[in-house]
VOVO-500998 format. One record per residue (C-alpha): residue in one letter; chain; residue number from 1; x, y, z. Coordinates in steps of 0.001 Angstrom, whole numbers, plus 500000, padded with zeros to 6 digits. Each point is the difference from the previous one (the first is absolute). Example, Ala and Ser with C-alpha at 12.3 -4.5 7.8 and 13.67 -1.06 7.14 Angstrom:
! residues 2
PT   rest   kette    nr       px       py       pz
PT      A       A     1   512300   495500   507800
PT      S       A     2   501370   503440   499340
//
This chain:
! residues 473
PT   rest   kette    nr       px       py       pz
PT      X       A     1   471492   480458   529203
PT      X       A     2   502852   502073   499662
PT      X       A     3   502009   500159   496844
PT      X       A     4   503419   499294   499665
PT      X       A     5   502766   503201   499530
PT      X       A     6   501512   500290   496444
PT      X       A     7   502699   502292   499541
PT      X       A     8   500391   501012   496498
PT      X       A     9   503384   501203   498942
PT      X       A    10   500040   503043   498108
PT      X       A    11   503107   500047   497754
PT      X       A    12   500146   501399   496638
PT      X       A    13   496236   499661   499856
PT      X       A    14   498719   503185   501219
PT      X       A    15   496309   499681   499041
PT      X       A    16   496678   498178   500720
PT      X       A    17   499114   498890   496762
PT      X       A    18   501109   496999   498117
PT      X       A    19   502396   498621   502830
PT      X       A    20   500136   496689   500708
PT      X       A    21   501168   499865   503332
PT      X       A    22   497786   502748   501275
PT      X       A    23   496896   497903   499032
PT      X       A    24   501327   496257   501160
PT      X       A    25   500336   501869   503400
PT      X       A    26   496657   502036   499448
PT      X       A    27   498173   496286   499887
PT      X       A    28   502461   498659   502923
PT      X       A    29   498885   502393   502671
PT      X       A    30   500374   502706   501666
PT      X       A    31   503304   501942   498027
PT      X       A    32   502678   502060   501353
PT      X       A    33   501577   501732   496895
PT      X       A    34   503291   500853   501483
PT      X       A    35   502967   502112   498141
PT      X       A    36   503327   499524   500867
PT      X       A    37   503054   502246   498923
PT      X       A    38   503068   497264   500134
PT      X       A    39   503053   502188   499181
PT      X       A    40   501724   497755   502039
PT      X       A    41   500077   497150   497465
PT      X       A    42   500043   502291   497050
PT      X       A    43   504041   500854   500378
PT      X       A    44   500863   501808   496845
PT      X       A    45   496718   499552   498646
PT      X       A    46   498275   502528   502399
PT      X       A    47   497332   502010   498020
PT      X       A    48   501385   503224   498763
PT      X       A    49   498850   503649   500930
PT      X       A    50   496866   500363   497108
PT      X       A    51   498892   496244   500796
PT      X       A    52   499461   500744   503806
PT      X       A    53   498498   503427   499311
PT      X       A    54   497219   497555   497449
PT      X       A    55   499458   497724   502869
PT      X       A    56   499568   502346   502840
PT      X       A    57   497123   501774   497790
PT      X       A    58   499093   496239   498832
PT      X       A    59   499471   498245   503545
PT      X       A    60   497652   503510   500997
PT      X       A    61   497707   499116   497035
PT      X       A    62   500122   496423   500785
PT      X       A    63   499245   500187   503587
PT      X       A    64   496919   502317   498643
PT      X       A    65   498826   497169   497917
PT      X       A    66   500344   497413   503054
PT      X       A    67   498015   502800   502411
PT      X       A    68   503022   500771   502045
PT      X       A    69   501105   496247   500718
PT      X       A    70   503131   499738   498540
PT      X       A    71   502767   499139   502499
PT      X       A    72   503082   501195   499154
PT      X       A    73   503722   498707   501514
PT      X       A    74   503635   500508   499353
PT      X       A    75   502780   497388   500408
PT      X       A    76   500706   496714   499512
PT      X       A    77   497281   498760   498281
PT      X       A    78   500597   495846   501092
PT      X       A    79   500028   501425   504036
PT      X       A    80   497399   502460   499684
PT      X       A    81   497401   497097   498234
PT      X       A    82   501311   497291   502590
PT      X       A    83   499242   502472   502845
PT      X       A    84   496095   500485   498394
PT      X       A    85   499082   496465   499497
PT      X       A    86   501598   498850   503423
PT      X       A    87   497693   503072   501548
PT      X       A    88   497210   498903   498138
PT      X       A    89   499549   496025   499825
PT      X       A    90   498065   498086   497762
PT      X       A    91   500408   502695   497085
PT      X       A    92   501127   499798   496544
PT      X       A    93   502530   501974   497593
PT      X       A    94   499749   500611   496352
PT      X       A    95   501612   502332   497429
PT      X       A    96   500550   500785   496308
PT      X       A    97   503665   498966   498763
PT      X       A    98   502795   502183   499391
PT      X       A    99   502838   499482   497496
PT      X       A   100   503220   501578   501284
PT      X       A   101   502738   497401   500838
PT      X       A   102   500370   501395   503792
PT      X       A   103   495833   499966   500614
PT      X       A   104   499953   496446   498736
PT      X       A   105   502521   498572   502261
PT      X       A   106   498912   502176   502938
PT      X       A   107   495907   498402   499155
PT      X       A   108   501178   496790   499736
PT      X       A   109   501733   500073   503133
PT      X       A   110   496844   501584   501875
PT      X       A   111   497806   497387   498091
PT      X       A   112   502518   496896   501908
PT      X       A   113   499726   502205   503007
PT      X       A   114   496322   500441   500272
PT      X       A   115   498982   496135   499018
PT      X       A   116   502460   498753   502457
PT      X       A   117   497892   502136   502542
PT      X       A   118   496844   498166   498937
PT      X       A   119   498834   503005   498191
PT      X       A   120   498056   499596   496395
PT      X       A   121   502018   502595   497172
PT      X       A   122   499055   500388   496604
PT      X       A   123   501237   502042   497020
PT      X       A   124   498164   500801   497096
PT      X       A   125   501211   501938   496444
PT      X       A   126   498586   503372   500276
PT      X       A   127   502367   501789   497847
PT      X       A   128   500724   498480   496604
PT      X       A   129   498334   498606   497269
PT      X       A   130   501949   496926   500115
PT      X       A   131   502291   498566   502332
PT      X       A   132   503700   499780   499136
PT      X       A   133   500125   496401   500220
PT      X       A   134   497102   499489   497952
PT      X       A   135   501502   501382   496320
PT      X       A   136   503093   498168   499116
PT      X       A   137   501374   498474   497204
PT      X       A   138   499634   496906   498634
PT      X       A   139   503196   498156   501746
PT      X       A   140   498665   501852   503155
PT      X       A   141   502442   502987   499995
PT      X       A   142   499334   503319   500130
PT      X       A   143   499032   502706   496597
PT      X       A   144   503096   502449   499926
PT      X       A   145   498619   501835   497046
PT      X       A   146   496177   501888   500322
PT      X       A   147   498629   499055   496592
PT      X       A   148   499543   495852   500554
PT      X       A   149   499388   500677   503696
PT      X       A   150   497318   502387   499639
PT      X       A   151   498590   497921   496467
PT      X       A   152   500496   496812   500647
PT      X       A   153   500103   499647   503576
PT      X       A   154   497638   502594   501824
PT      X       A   155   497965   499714   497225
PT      X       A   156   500049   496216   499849
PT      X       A   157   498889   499765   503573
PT      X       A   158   497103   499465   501830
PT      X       A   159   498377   503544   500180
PT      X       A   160   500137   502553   502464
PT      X       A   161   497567   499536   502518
PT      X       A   162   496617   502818   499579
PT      X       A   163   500110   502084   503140
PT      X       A   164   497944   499372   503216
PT      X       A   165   497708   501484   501621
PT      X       A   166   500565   502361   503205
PT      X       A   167   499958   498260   503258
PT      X       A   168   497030   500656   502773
PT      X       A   169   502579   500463   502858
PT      X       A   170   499162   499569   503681
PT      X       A   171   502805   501260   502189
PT      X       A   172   501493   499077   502830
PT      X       A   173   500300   501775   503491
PT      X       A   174   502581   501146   501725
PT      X       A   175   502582   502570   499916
PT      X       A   176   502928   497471   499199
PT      X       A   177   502735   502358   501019
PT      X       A   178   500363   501646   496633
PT      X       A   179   501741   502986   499343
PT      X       A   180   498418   503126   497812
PT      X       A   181   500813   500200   496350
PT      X       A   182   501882   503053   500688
PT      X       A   183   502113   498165   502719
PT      X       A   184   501316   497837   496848
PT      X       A   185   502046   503356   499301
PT      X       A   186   499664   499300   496258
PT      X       A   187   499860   503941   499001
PT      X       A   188   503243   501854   499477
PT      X       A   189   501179   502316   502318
PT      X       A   190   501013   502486   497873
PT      X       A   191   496918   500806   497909
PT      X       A   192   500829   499582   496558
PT      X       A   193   497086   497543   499421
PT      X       A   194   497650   503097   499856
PT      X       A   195   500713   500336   496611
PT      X       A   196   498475   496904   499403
PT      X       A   197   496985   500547   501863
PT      X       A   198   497988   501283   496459
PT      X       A   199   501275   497701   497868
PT      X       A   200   498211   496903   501712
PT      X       A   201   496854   498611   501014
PT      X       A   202   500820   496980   502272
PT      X       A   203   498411   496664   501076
PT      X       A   204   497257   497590   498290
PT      X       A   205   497644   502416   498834
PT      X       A   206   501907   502230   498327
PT      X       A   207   501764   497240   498466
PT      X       A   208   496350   498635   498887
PT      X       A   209   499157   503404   498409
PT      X       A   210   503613   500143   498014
PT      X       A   211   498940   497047   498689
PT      X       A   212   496923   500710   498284
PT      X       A   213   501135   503802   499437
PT      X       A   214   502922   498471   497763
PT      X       A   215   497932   497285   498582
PT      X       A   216   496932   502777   498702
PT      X       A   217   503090   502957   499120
PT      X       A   218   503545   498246   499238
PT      X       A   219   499556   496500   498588
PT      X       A   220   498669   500670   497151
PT      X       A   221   503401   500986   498599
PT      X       A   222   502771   498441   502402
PT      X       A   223   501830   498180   497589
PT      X       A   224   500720   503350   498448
PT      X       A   225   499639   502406   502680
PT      X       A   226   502038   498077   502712
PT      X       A   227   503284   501226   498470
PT      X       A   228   499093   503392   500169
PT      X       A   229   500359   501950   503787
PT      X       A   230   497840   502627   498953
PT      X       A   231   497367   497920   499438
PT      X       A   232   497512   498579   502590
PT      X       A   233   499844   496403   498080
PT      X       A   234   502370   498395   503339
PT      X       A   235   497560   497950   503003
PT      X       A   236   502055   501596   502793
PT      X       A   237   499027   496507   501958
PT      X       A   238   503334   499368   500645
PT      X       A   239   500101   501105   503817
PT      X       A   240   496417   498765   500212
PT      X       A   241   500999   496646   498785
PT      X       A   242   503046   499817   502095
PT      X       A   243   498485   500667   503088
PT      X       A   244   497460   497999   499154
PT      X       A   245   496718   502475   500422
PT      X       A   246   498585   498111   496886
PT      X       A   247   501388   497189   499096
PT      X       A   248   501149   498508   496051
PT      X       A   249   497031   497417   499456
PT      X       A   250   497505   503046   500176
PT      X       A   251   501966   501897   497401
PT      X       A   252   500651   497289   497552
PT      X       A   253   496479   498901   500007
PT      X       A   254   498728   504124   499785
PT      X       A   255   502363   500440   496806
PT      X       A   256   498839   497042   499043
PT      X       A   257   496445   500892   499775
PT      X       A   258   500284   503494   498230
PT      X       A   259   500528   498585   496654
PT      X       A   260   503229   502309   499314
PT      X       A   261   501482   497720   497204
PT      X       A   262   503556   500324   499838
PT      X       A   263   500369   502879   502685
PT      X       A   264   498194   496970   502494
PT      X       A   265   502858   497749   498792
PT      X       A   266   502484   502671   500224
PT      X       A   267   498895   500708   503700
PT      X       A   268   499701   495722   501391
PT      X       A   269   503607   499842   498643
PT      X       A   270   501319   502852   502367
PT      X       A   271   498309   498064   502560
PT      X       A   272   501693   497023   498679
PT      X       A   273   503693   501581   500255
PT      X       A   274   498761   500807   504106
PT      X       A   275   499455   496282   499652
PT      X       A   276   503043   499308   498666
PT      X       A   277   502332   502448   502505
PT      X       A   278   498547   497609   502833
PT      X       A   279   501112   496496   498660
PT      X       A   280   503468   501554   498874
PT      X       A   281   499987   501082   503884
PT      X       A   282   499036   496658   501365
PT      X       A   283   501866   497671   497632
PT      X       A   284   503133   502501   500498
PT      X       A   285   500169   501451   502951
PT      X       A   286   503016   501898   499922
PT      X       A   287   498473   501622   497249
PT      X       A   288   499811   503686   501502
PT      X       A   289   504301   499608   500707
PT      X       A   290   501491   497399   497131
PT      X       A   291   499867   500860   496570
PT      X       A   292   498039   496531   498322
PT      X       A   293   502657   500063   496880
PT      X       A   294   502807   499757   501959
PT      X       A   295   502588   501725   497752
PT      X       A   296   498465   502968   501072
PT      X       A   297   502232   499527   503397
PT      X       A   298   503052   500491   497750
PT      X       A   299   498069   503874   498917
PT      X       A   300   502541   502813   500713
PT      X       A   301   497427   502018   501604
PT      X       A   302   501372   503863   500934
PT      X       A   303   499696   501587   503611
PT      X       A   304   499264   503358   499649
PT      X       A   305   497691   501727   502957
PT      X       A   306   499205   503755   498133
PT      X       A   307   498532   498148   496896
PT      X       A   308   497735   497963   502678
PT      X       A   309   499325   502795   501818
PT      X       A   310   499313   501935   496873
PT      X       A   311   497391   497107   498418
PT      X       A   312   498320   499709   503250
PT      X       A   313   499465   503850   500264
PT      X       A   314   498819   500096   496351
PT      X       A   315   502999   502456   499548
PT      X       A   316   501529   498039   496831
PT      X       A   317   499422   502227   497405
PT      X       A   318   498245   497978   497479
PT      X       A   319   496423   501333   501006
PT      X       A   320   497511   496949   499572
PT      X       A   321   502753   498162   502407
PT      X       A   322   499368   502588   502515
PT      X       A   323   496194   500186   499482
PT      X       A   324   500034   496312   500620
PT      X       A   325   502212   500527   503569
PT      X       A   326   497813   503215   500775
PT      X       A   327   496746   498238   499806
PT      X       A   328   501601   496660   502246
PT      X       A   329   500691   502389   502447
PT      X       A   330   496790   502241   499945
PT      X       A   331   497111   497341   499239
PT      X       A   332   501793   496364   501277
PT      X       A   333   498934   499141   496716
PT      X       A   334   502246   499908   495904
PT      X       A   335   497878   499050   497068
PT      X       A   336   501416   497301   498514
PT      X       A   337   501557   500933   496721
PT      X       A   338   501971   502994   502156
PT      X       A   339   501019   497008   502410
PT      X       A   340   502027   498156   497047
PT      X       A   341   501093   503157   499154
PT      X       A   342   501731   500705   503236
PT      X       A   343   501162   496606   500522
PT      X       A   344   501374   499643   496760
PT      X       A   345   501925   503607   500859
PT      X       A   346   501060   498651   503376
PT      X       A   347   501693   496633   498917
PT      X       A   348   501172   501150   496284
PT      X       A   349   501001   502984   499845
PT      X       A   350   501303   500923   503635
PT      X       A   351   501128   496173   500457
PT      X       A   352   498295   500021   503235
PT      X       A   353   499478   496903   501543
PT      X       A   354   495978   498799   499537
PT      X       A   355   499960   499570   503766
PT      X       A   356   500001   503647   500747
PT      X       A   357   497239   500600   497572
PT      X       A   358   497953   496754   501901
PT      X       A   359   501159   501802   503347
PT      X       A   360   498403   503339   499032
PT      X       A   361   496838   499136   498902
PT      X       A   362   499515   497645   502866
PT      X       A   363   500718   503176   502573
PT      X       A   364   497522   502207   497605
PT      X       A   365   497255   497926   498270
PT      X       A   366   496656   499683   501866
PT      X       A   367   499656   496742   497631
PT      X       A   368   503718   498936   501015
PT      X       A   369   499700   495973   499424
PT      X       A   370   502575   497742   500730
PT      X       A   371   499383   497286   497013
PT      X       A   372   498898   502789   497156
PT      X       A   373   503110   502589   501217
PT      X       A   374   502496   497256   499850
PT      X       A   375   498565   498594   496921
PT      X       A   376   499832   503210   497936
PT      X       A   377   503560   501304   501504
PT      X       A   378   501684   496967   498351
PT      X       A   379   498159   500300   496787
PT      X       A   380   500664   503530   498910
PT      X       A   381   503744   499162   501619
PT      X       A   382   500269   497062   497308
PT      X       A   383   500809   497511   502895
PT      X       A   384   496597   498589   500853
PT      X       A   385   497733   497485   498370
PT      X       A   386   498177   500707   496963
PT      X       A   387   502725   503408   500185
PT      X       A   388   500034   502729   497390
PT      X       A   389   503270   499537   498093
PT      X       A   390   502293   502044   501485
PT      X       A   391   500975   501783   496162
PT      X       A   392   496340   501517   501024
PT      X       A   393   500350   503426   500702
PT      X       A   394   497178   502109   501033
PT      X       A   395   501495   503340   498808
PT      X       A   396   498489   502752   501963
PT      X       A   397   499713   502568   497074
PT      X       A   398   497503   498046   497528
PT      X       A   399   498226   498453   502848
PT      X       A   400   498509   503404   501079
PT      X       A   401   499933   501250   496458
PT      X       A   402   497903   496552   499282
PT      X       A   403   497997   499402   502992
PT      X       A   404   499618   503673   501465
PT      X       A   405   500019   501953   496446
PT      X       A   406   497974   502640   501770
PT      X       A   407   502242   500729   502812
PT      X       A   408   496849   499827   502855
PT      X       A   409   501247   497215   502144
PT      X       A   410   504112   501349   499635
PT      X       A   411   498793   503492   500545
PT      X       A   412   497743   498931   502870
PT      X       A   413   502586   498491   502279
PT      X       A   414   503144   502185   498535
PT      X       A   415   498273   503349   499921
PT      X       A   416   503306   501576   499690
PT      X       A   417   499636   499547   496189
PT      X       A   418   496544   500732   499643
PT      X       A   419   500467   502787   497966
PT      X       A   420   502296   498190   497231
PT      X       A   421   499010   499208   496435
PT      X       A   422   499143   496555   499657
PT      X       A   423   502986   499722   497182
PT      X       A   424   502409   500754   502797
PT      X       A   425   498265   498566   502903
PT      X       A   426   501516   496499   500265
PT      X       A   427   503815   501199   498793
PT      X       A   428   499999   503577   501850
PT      X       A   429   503741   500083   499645
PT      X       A   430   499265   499763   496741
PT      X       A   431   497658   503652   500024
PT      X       A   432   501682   503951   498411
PT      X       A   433   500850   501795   502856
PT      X       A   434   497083   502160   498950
PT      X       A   435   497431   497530   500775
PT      X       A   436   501719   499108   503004
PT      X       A   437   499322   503245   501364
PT      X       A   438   497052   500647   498735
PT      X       A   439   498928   496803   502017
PT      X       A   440   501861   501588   502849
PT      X       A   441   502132   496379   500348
PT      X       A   442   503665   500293   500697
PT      X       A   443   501573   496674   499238
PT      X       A   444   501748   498975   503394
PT      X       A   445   498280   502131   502407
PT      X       A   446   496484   500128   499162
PT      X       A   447   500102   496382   498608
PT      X       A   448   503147   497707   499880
PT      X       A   449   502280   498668   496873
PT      X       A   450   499708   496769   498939
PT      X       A   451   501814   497880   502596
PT      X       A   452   501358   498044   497284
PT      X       A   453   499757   499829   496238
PT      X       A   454   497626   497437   499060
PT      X       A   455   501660   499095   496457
PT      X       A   456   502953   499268   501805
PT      X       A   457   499015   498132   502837
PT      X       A   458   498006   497758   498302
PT      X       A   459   502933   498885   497717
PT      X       A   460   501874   499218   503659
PT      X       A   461   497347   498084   500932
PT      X       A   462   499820   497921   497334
PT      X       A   463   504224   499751   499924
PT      X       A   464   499286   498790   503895
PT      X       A   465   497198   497761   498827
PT      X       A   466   502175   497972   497045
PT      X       A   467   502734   500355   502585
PT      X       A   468   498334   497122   502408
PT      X       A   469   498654   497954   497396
PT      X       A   470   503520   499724   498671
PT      X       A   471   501270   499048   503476
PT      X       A   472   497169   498671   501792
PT      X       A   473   500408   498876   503807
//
């Protein structure tokens, strides 16, 4: 007898193992893994430049792994699903859940649609450890702060679930009236992705190999290491866990299993903030527009388009700023540590507002994530839950001198001052004219001034900062 079509949604799940949905439809017959590019309902949300450059590379590798029967579509995703299951009857629908505010009321709309039409649709968690409804406080409210979320909630609940097993996949026939993966038009037309090209290694088995290459090389001292760019103690899953070529359960229960002490801990709780950026998301879903402490709305933020222009060039003077912007724009990628860094620059001392820091890495990171990218945006801008206070200043001078004491990562991505003495190499306005020369670096024409004085403009912010909590809105 003939088995029944399941189409398998392919979201933010772009891989074979450990995916929930992919294997209820493996064991309900014949499957149909279908893609579909719905810009249509994204609005302002639409992925930016480096995110569809990662998926157009992503889908190829996927569509490997499924022997050429992915099915890819672009549109409306409610008409384009209604069209396949009223051309193919007596089939079923599953996917993995998204998070974002606008995919949740656009899947819950399909969902009414598609059982109205007689047709059986299922959704399954393939992307987080736990679900957003699942932690909560005591009274049934939402954690605003990581610590007791991650502690006593997450860690409180009923375990992540170990990872399953790879589906044995039968697929269906018929051509479906798909479109090619390059008909999606997801690269840029201009090609300034090509710098990206050896940076990455896209889809699930390079993600599987990252995995175990930082597990055996940069575990072992991430607590430490992490802060330091240099370094290779950082996972680099971020883009792999976003676009869901492995997925969190197999991490957590990998780190789990090396026996790395407090570096293990150290690494489950970064996973743990990921969790957290997706309840603050769902419980508060204005969260990547309004500031959660609402005093912030009061904030006298300044509108100045050069010192934009001049952070998002990496052009600011203050060289592991500009190191930070240089390798965004190279790599789609900013360790961590440089990312505060920047952000802290961006919102304190320029008096920028957070959302065109949020609206610059979503147009340049290949891991560019709603929930985390909101999330983290409002915490180094002081606004957000569980925020850094906003007297926290990163200042750009004794962060490199602390985290980048050698100069390798600064001098990599602003090779303009290789050739400066470390003593000089963070405060080059700062260097004899001698040594400026000698490094062949002329100070506003080989490499910019500062675009403001840090010393001062953190004593503004912090006059701007009392200034609201004296006359809060």
């Amino acid at each position: 007898m003939t088995k029944p079509l399941a189409i398998h949604w392919f979201r933010q799940d772009l891989r074979l193992s450990d995916n929930p949905s992919l294997l209820a439809a493996s064991k309900a017959g014949n499957v149909l893994p279908i893609y579909i590019l719905d810009d249509d309902n994204a609005g302002e949300y639409k992925m930016g430049g480096a995110s569809r450059w990662w998926l157009h590379h992503s889908l190829n590798a996927l569509n490997k792994s499924l022997k050429g029967n992915l099915r890819v579509y672009r549109g409306d995703a409610q008409a384009i699903l209604c069209k396949l299951v009223e051309q193919n009857p007596n089939c079923s629908l599953s996917w993995n859940r998204c998070y974002e505010p606008w995919r949740i009321a656009r899947d819950k709309s399909i969902k009414q649609a598609l059982e109205q039409a007689g047709v059986e649709a299922q959704s399954y968690n393939g992307s987080l450890l736990w679900e957003p409804w699942q932690v909560l406080k005591k009274d049934g409210t939402p954690y605003k702060v990581f610590t007791p979320y991650y502690r006593r909630g997450c860690l409180s609940a009923t375990a992540p679930r170990e990872p399953l097993a790879k589906p044995r996949i039968r697929y269906a026939e018929g051509d479906f009236q798909a479109l090619t993966i390059d008909e999606l038009h997801l690269l840029p037309t201009v090609a300034w992705d090509v710098q990206l090209n050896g940076h990455w290694k896209i889809g699930e088995a390079p993600a599987q190999a990252r995995l175990r290459q930082f597990i055996d090389e940069g575990l072992a001292d991430y607590k430490e290491g992490r802060n330091y760019p240099a370094k290779k103690n950082v996972s680099q899953l971020s883009p792999h866990l976003h676009w869901g070529e492995i997925s969190p359960n197999q991490v957590w229960y990998d780190v789990q299993r090396s026996g790395s002490g407090v570096n293990e801990d150290c690494l489950l709780s970064e996973l743990g903030w990921r969790e957290f950026s997706y309840a603050l998301l769902y419980h508060f879903p204005n969260l990547p527009e309004k500031n959660l402490q609402k005093k912030f709305d009061a904030f006298p933020w300044r509108n100045n388009k050069k010192k934009l222009a001049r952070w998002q060039q990496g052009m600011t003077g203050y060289p592991i700023v500009d190191a930070g912007m240089r390798e965004l724009w190279q790599t789609g990628y900013m360790h961590n540590r440089v990312r505060m860094i920047v952000g802290s620059f961006l919102v304190k001392n320029l008096l920028l507002h957070w959302h065109h820091g949020k609206n610059w890495f979503w147009d340049c990171l290949v891991d560019a994530d709603l929930a985390s990218n909101s999330a983290s945006w409002q915490w180094i801008g002081g606004c957000g839950a569980d925020a850094a206070p906003y007297f926290r200043v990163f200042n750009p001078i004794s962060q490199g001198e602390k985290f980048d004491h050698s100069g390798a990562y600064t001098r990599h991505f602003v090779p303009e001052l290789s050739a400066l003495p470390d003593k000089y190499l963070y405060r080059p306005w700062e260097a004899p004219e001698a040594v400026l020369d000698a490094a062949g670096i002329e100070l506003g024409v080989t490499y910019p001034l500062p675009v403001v004085d840090v010393k001062l403009s953190r004593e503004q912010a912090l006059e701007a900062f009392k200034a609201i909590k004296v006359n809060p809105t």
